[in-house]
TORKOL-4160 file (C-alpha; in steps of 0.2 Angstrom, whole numbers, padded with zeros to 4 digits, m for minus):
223
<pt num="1" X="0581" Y="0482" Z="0546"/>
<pt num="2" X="0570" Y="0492" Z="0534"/>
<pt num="3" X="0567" Y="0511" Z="0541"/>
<pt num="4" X="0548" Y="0514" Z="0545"/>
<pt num="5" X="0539" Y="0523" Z="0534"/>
<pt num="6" X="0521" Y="0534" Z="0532"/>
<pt num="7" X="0509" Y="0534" Z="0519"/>
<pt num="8" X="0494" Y="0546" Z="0519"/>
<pt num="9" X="0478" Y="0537" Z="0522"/>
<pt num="10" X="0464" Y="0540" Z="0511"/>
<pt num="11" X="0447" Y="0549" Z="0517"/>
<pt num="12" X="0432" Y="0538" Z="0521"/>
<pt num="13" X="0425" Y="0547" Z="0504"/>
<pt num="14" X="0438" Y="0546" Z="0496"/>
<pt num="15" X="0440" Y="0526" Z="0501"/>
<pt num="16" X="0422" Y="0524" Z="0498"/>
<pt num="17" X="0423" Y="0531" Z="0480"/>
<pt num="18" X="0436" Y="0517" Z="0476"/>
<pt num="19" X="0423" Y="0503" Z="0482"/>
<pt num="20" X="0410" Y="0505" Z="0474"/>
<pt num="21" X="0421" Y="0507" Z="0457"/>
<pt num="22" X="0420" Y="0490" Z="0447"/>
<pt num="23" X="0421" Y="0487" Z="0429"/>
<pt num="24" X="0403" Y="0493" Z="0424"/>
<pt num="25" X="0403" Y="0509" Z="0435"/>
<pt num="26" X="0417" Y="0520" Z="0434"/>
<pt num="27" X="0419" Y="0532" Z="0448"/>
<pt num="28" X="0431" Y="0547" Z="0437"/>
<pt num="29" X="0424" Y="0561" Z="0430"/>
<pt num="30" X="0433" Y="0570" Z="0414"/>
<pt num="31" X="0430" Y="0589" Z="0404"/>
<pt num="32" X="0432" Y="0594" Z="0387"/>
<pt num="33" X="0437" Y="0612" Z="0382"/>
<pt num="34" X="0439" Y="0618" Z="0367"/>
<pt num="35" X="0452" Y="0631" Z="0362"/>
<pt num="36" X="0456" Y="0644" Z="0347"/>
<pt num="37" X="0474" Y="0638" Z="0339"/>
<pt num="38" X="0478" Y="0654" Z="0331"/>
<pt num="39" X="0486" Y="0661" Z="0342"/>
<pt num="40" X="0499" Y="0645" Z="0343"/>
<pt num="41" X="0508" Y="0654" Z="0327"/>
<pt num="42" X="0508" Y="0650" Z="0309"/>
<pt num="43" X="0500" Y="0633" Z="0307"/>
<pt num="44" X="0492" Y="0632" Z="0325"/>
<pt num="45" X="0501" Y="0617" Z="0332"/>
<pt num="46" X="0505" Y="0612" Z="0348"/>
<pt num="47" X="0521" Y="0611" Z="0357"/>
<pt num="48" X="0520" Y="0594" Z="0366"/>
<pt num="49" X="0536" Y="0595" Z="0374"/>
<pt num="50" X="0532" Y="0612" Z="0380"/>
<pt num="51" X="0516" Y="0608" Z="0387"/>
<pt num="52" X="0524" Y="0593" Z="0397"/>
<pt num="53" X="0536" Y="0605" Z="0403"/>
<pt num="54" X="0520" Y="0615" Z="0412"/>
<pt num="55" X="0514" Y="0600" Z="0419"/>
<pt num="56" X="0528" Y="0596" Z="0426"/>
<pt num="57" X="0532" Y="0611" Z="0434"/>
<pt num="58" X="0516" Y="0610" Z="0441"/>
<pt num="59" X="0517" Y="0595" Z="0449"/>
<pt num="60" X="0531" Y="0601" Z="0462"/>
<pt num="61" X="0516" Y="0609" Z="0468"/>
<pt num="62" X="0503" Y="0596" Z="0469"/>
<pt num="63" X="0512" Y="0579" Z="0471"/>
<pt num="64" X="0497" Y="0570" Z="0474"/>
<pt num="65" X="0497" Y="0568" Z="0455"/>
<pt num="66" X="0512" Y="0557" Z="0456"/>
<pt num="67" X="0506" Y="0545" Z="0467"/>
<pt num="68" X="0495" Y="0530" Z="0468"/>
<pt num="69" X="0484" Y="0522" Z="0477"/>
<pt num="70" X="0491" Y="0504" Z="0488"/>
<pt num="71" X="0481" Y="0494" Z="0501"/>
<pt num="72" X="0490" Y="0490" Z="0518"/>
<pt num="73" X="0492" Y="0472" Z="0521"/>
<pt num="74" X="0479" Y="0461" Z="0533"/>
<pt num="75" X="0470" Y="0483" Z="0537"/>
<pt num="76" X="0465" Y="0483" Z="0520"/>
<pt num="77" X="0467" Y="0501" Z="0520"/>
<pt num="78" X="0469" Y="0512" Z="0505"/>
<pt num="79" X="0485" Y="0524" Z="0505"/>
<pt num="80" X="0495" Y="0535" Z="0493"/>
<pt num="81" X="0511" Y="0532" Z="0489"/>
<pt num="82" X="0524" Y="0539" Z="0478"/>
<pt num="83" X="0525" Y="0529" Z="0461"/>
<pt num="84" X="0543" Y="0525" Z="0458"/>
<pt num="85" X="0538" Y="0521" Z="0439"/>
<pt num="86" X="0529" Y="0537" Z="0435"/>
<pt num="87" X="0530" Y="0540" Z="0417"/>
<pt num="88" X="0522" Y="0559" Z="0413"/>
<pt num="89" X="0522" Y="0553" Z="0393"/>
<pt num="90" X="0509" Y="0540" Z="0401"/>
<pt num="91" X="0497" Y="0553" Z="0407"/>
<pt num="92" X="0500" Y="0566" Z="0396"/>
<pt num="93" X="0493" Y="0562" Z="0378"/>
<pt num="94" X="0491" Y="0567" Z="0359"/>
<pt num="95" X="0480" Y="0563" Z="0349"/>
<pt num="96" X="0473" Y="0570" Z="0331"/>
<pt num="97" X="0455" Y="0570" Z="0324"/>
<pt num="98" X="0453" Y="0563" Z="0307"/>
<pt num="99" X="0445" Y="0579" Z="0293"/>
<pt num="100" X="0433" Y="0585" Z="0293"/>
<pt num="101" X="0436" Y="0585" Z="0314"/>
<pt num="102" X="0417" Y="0591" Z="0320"/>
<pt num="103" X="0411" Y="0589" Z="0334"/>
<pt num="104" X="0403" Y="0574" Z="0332"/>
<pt num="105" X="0420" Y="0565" Z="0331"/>
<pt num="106" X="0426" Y="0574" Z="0347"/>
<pt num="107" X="0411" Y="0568" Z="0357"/>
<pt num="108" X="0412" Y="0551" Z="0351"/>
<pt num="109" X="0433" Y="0551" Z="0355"/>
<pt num="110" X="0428" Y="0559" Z="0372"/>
<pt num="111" X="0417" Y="0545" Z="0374"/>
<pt num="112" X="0428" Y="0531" Z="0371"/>
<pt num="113" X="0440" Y="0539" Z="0382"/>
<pt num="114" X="0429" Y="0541" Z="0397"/>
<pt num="115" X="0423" Y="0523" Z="0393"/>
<pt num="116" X="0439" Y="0516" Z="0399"/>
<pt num="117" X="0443" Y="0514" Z="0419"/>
<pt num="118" X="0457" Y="0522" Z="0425"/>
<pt num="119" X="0472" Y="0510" Z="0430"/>
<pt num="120" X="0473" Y="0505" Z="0449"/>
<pt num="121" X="0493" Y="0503" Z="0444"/>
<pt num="122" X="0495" Y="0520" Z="0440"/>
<pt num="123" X="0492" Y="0540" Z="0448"/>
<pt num="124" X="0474" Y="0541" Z="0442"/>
<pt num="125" X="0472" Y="0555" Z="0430"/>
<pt num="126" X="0473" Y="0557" Z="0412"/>
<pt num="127" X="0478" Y="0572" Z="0400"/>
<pt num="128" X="0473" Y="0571" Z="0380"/>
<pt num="129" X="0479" Y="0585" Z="0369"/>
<pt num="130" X="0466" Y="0583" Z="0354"/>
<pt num="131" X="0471" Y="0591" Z="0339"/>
<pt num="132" X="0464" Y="0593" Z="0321"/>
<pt num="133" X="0447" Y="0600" Z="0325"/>
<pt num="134" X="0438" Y="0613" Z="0311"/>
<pt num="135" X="0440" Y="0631" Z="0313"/>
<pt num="136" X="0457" Y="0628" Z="0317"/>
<pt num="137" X="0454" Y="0624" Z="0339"/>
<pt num="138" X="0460" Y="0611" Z="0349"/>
<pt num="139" X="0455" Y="0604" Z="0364"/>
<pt num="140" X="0460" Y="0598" Z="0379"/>
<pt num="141" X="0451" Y="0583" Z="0388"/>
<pt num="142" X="0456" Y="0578" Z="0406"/>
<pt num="143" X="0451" Y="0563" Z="0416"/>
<pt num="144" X="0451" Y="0561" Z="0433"/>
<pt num="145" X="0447" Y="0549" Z="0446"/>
<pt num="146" X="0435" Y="0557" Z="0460"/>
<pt num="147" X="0447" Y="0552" Z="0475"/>
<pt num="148" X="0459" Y="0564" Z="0468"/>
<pt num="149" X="0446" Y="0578" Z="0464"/>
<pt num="150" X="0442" Y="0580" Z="0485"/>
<pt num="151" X="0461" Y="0580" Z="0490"/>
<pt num="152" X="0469" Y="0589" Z="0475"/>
<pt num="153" X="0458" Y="0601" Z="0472"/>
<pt num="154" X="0446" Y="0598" Z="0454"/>
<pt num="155" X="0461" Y="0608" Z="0443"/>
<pt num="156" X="0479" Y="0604" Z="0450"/>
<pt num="157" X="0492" Y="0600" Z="0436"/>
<pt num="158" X="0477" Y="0599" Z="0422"/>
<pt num="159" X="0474" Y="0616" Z="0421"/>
<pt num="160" X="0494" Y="0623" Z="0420"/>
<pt num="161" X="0494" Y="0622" Z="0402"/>
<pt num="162" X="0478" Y="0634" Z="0402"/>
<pt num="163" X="0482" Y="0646" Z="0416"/>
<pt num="164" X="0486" Y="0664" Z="0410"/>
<pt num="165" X="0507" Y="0667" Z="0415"/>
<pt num="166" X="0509" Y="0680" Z="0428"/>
<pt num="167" X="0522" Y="0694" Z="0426"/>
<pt num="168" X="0538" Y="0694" Z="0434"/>
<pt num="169" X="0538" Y="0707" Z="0446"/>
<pt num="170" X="0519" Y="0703" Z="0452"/>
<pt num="171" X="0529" Y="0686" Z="0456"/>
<pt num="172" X="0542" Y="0692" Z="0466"/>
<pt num="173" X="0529" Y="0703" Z="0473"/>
<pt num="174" X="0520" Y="0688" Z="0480"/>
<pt num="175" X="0536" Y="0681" Z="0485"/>
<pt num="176" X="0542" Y="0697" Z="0496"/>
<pt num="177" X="0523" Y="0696" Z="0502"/>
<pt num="178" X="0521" Y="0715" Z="0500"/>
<pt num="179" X="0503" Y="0722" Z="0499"/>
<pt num="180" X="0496" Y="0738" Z="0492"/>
<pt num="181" X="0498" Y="0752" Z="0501"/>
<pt num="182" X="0481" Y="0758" Z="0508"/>
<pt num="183" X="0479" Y="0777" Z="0500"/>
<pt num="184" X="0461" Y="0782" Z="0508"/>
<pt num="185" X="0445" Y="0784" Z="0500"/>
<pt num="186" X="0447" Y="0793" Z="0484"/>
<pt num="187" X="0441" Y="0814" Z="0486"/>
<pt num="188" X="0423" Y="0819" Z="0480"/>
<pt num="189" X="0429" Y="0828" Z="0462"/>
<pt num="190" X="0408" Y="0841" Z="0463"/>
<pt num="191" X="0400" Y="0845" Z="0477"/>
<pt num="192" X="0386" Y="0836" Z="0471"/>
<pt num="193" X="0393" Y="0818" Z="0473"/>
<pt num="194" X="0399" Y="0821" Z="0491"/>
<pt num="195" X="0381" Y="0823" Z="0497"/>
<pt num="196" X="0382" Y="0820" Z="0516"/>
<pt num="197" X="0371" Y="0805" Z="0522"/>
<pt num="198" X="0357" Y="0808" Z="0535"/>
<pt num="199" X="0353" Y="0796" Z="0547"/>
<pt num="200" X="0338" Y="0798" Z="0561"/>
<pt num="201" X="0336" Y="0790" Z="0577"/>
<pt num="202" X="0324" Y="0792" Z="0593"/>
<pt num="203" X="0333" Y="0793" Z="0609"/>
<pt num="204" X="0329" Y="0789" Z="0626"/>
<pt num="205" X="0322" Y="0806" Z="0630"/>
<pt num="206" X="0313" Y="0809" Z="0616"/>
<pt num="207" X="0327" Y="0819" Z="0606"/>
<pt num="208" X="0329" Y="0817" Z="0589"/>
<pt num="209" X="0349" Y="0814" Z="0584"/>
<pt num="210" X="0355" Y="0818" Z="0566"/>
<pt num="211" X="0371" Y="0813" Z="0559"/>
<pt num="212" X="0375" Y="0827" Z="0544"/>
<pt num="213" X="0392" Y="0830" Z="0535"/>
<pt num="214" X="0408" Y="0817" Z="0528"/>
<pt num="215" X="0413" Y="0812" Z="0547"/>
<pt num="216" X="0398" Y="0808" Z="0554"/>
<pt num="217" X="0396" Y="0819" Z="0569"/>
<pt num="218" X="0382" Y="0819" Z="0580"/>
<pt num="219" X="0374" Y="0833" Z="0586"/>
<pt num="220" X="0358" Y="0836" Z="0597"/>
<pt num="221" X="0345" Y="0845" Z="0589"/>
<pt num="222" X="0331" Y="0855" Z="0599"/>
<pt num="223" X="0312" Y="0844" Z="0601"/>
């Protein structure tokens, strides 16, 4: 007898983008960034197997991006479930601009890209690596179906290539938990900048209270 098993149930949104998805309207939305290649090294290429190395890294933290989406039998229900065929090579893609590169040829791949519907079969996102482009750039163009976007967060994976690398002792840092030790406000370095603030108010009695000097003390002045 087969264990029992649990699959995550999709949102109403998140369900309801999936409905109204047919062949003519596609429900994913994409980006296109561009970046400067120079700093890549001598020849500005990229290293494909090092940027699938990121992404794949970052999907231990966002695992969504491994799954897909399955329907329960008779319910009809949408769920996610772990694809047992994922294949990163799939999702993560290169590709290479023919010269002169322009913009013009970026927007119109972009376009033929974002023209195609993301497959059901599949997690439902899409990385391309576009190289080629003038002024020695490259870009980056992800798709993404909208279901994901609402339970994954817009970024996940997509952006690990482009996120800046944190030091390693600010990592162990976060790990231990530690946080900066309050030091108190910074001493006035003039007089002139340690200007006590006034403040008047009316009390009951007709007094007038004024708060003068750097702690604030109240004292009663004559009427």
């Amino acid at each position: 007898m087969a264990e029992p098993t649990h699959h995550e149930r999709l949102s109403a949104l998140d369900a309801a983008f999936l409905g109204v998805e047919d062949r003519c309207s596609h429900m994913h939305i994409g980006s296109v960034a561009t970046f400067d290649a120079a700093a890549l090294g001598p020849g500005g290429a990229l290293d494909l197997d090092r940027v699938r190395h990121l992404v794949e890294a970052a999907l231990a933290i966002v695992p969504r991006y491994r799954q897909r989406v399955e329907t329960v039998p008779l319910l009809g229900h949408p769920v996610w479930v772990d694809d047992a065929t994922f294949n990163l090579h799939y999702h993560v893609r290169h590709t290479r601009l023919p010269m002169p590169g322009d913009e013009r040829q970026l927007k119109r791949l972009a376009g033929r890209v974002m023209s195609q519907q993301l497959d059901r079969g599949k997690p439902l996102w899409e990385n391309w690596f576009v190289e080629g482009l003038e002024g020695a750039r490259f870009a980056i163009l992800s798709k993404l179906h909208h279901c994901m976007v609402d339970g994954a967060g817009p970024a996940g994976p997509l952006a690990s290539p482009a996120r800046p690398r944190v030091p390693s002792y600010r990592r162990a840092r976060r790990r231990r938990g530690s946080r900066p030790r309050w030091r108190g406000w910074p001493r006035a370095s003039s007089p002139a900048s340690a200007r006590p603030l006034r403040r008047r108010s009316t009390s009951r009695s007709g007094r007038i209270a004024a708060s003068t000097g750097p702690r604030c003390g109240w004292t009663r002045c004559a009427p």
